[in-house]
N, C-alpha and C positions, 0 to 999 in steps of 0.2 A: 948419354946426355939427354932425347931425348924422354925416356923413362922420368929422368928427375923432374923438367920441365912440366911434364903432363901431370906430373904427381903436386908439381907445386898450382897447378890451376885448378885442380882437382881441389885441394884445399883450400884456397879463395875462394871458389863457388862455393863449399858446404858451409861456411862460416857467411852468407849472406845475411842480413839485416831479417828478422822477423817479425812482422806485421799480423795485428788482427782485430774487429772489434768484437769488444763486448756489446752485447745489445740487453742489458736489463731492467724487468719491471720491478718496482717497488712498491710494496706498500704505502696508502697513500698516509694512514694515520704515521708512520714512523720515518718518512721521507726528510724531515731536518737531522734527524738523528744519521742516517744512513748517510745523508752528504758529507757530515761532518766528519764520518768514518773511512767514506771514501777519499775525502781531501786530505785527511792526516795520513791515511797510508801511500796514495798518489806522493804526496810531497815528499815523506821518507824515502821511500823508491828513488825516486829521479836525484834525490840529495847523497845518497849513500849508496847508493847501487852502478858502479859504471857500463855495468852491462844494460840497462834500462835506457834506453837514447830520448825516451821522452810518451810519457801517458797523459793523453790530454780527455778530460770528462765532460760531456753538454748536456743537457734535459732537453727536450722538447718544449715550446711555450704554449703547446695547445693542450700538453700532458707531458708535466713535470715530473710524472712518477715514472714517465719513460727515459732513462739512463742510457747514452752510448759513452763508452769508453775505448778511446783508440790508442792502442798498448805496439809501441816498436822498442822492440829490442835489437842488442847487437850480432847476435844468434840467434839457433833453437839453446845453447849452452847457455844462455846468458836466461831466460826465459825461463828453465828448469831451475836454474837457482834463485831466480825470484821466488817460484812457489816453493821455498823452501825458508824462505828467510820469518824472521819472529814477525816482522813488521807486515807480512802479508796474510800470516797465518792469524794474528791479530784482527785483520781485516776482516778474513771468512769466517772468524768466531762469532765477532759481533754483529754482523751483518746475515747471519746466516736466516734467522726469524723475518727478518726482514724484504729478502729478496721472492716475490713472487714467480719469476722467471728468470732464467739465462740463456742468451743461446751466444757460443763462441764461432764468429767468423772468421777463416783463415783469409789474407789479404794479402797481393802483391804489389807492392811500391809501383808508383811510376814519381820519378821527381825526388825519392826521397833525401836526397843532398838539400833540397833547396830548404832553408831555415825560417819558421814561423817567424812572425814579428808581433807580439801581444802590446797592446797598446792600453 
């Protein structure tokens, strides 16, 4: 009994929520095009992906061409199949010219139950 018990908490903990931001520059001459590409693949994701719990994108307003994107998913499983889907691969096609830097930070929730309210 307890074997099962330990094996099923086991399995709750690996399937935690995963968290991370992107932190990327843009080029400043192709920065409407690039939002435009990240808006369309952001909204597909979060529309069609139930493994995606929510990608939210800001710029900076002191420099616009600096991009965070903060990507939670419902796994690390739910995450590897995003980078696999047409709609994401679309994304790093078109965007690829475009992105002067990336850097990927891995993040640990605190709160994350609690639900945005966008107004």
């Amino acid at each position: 009994m307890l074997a099962v018990l330990s094996l099923g908490i086991a399995t709750a903990q690996d399937s935690k929520p995963m968290v991370r931001m992107a932190k990327i520059v843009v080029d400043s001459a192709q920065l409407e095009k690039y939002r435009a590409a990240l808006k369309e693949g952001i909204e597909t994701a979060v529309r069609v992906e139930p493994g995606v719990l929510t990608l939210y994108a800001v710029y900076e307003k002191d420099h616009p061409t600096h991009v965070t994107v903060l990507e939670v998913y419902a796994d690390e499983q739910a995450y590897k199949t995003h980078l696999q889907t047409p709609h994401f691969k679309k994304y790093k096609n078109t965007t690829m010219g475009m992105v002067r830097s990336l850097e990927l930070v891995e993040m640990e929730a605190i709160g994350l139950e609690a639900k945005a309210k966008v107004h």
